[in-house]
C-alpha positions in Angstrom: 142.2 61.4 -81.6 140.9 63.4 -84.4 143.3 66.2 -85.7 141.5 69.2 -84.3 141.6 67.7 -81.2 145.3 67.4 -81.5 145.8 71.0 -82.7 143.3 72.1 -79.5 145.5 70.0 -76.8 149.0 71.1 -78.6 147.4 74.8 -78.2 147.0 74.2 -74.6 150.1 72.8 -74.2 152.1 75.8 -76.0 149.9 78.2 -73.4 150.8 76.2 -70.3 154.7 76.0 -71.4 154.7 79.9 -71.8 153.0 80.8 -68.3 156.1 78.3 -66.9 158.3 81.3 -67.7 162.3 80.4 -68.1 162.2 76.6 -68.0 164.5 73.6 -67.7 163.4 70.7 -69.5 164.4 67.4 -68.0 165.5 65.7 -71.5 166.8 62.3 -72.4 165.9 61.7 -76.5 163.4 59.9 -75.7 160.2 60.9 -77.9 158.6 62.5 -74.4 161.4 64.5 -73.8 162.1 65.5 -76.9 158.9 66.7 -77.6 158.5 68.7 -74.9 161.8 70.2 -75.4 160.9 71.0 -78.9 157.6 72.3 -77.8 159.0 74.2 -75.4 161.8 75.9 -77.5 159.0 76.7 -80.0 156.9 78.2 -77.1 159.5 80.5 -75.3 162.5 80.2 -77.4 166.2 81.3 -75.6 164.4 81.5 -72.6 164.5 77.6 -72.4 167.0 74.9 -71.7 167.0 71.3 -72.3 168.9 70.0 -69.7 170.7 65.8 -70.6 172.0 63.7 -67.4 175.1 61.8 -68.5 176.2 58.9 -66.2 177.0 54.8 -66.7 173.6 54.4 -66.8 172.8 56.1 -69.9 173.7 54.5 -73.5 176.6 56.1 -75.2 174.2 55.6 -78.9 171.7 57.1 -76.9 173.6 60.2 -75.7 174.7 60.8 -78.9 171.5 60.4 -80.9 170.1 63.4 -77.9 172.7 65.5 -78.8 172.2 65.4 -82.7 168.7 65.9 -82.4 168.7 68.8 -80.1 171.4 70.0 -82.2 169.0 69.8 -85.7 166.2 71.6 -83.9 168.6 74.1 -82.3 167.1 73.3 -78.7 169.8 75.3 -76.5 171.3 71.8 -74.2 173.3 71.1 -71.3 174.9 68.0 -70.5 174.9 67.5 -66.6 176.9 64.7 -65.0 174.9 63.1 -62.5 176.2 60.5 -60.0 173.0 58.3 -59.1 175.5 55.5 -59.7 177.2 56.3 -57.2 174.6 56.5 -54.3 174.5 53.3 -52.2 170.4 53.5 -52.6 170.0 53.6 -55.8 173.2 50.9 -56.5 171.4 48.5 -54.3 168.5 48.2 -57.3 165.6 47.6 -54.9 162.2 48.6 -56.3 163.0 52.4 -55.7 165.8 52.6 -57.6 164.0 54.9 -60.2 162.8 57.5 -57.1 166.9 58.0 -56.3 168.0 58.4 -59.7 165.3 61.2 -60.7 165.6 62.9 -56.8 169.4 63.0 -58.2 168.7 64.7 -61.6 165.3 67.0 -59.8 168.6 68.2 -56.9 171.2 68.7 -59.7 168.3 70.5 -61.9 167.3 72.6 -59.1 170.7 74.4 -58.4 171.0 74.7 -62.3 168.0 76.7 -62.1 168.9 78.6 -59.4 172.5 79.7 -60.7 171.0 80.7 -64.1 167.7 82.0 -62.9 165.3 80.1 -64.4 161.9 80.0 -63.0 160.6 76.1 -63.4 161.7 72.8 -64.0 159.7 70.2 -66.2 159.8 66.7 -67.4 158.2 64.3 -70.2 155.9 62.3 -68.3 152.4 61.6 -70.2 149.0 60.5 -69.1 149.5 56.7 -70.1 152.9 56.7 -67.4 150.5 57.3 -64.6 149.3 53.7 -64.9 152.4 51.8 -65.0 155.1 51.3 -61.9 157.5 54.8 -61.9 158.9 55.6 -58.7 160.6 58.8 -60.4 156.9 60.7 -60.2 157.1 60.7 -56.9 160.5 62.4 -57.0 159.4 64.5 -59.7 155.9 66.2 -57.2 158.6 66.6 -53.9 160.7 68.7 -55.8 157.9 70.6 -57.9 158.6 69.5 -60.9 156.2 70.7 -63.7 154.6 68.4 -66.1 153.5 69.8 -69.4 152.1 66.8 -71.6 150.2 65.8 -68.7 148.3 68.8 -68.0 147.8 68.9 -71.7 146.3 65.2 -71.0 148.6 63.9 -73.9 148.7 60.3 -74.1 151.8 58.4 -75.6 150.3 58.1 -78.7 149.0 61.7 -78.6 152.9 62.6 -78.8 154.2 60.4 -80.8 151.2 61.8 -83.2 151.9 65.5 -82.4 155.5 64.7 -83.0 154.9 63.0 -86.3 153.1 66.1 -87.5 156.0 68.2 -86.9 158.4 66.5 -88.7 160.4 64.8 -85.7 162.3 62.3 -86.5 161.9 60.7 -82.7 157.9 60.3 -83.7 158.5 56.6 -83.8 161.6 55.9 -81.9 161.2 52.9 -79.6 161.4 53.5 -76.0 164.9 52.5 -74.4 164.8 53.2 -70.6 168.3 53.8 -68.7 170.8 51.0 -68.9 169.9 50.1 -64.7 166.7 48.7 -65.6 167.6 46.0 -67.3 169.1 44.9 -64.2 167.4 42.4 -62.3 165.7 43.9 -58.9 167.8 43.2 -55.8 171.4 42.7 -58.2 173.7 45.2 -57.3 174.0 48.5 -59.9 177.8 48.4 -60.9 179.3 50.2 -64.0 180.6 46.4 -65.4 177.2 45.2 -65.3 176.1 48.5 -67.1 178.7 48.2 -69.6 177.8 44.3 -69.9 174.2 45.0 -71.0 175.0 48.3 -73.1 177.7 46.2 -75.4 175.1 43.5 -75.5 172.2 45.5 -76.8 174.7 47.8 -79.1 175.5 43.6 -80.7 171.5 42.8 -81.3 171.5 46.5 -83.2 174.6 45.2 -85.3 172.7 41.9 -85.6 169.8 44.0 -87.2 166.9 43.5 -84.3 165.6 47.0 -83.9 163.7 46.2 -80.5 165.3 45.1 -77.6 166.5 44.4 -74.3 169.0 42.6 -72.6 167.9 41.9 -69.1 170.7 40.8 -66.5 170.4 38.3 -64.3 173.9 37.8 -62.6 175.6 34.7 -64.6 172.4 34.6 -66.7 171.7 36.8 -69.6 167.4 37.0 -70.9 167.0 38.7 -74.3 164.1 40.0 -74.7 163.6 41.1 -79.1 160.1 42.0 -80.6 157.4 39.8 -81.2 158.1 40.0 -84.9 161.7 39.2 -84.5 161.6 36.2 -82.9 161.3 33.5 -85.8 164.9 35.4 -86.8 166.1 35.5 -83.7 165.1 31.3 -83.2 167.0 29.8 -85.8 169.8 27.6 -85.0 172.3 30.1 -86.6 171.0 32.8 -84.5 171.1 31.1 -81.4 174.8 30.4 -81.8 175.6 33.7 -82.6 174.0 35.1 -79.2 176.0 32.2 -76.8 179.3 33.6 -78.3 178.2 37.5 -78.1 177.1 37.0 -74.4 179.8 34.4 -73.1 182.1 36.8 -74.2 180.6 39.6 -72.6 181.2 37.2 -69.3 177.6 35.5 -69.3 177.6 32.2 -68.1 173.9 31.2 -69.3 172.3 32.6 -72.5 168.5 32.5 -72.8 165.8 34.0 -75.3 162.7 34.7 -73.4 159.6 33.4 -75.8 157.4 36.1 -74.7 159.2 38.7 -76.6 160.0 42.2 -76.1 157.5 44.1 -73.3 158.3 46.9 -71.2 159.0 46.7 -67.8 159.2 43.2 -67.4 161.0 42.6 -64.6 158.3 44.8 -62.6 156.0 41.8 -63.1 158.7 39.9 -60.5 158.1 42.7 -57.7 155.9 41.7 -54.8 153.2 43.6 -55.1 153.5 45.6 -51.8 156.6 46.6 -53.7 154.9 48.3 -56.5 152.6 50.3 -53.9 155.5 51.5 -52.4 156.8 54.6 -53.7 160.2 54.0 -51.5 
């Protein structure tokens, strides 16, 4: 997309943030979120609040890197404790788990609004999400939830652009879903298993693979690291180094999957009357 059709769609945005009056932004750190949360500050200022859900499921390295950046942009942010974890639905990790988790954060989000008289609540989703397997949309249109880079018909790479020429930081930032679905479909949600796969991935970062997932399946542990990564990540030496950092994190079978990193892979082992159901 050329830059003045970039500067027209960002103008559109900015107009349909400010007839959302007082807004809550539905922010992770992710560069969706934090877009539109910087949009959106720039747009109506004060009269905005990004809005973070803290529970197991999120990545202590990601929580933190949230709060630093809303903190350099001086977004105004509230961390809200959620409790998806805790709901027997969502802990069962069938193929709605991700329409339990955002009706959680949309319920919590809604009372916010309502105790501090805000008019709207938004979220981050972008025209490329309406193609893949996200349960959460249809959470996000039963509780009215607004979304701003799709109206603007911004693509991923459309943000990550618009981002870019802002000066985010976040313009590049590889996408890191919450901790739960790295969790095999079917295997129950539990805080140890959370904590199994968040230590794991914070070890490949030490290790110096920047993307990554660590995708749980009970005694068996499939790491997924970019395409580029994997001659590293296939050596002898390497593959050592993985059996001890995932035996010890209580794995009893360590595997490298030879595809590589690729986002929601363990969608492509739903049935797919599972994927046309949105619960």
């Amino acid at each position: 997309m050329s830059a003045v059709d970039l500067t027209a769609q960002r103008a559109a945005l900015d107009a349909h943030l400010r007839s959302l009056g007082r807004l809550l932004v539905a922010y992770s750190g992710g560069v969706d979120s934090a877009f539109l949360a910087f949009a959106a500050h720039e747009a109506l200022g004060d009269e905005m609040l990004a809005v973070l859900a803290d529970s197991p499921s999120l990545a202590r390295v990601q929580l933190q890197d949230a709060v630093a950046f809303a903190q350099e942009q001086r977004i105004p942010l509230q961390v809200l404790e959620t409790g998806e974890v805790t709901r027997s639905d969502y802990a069962r990790n069938d193929a709605a788990r991700c329409f339990y988790c955002k009706d959680e954060l949309f319920t919590a989000m809604e009372e916010l609004r309502q105790a501090r008289g805000f008019h709207r609540v938004a979220y981050g989703v972008n025209r490329d999400d309406l193609s893949d397997f996200r349960p959460g949309q249809k959470a996000a249109a039963e509780h009215g939830v607004a979304a701003p880079l799709l109206q603007a018909g911004l693509t991923k790479a459309d943000v990550r652009a618009l981002a870019r020429a802002a000066g985010l930081r976040v313009w590049d930032k590889p996408a890191s879903p919450c901790l739960s679905s790295r969790i095999a479909y079917g295997l129950p949600v539990t805080p140890e298993a959370l904590a199994q796969v968040e230590r794991g991935e914070e070890a490949l970062a030490a290790l110096g693979f920047r993307q990554v997932r660590v995708r749980h399946h009970g005694e068996l542990v499939r790491i997924e690291v970019a395409p580029g990564e994997l001659p590293r990540a296939l050596s002898p030496e390497m593959a050592a180094r993985f059996t001890r950092i995932f035996k010890e994190l209580g794995f009893t079978f360590v595997t490298l999957d030879l595809e590589g990193f690729r986002s929601g892979s363990l969608n492509a082992l739903l049935p797919t009357a599972a994927l046309t159901r949105s619960r």
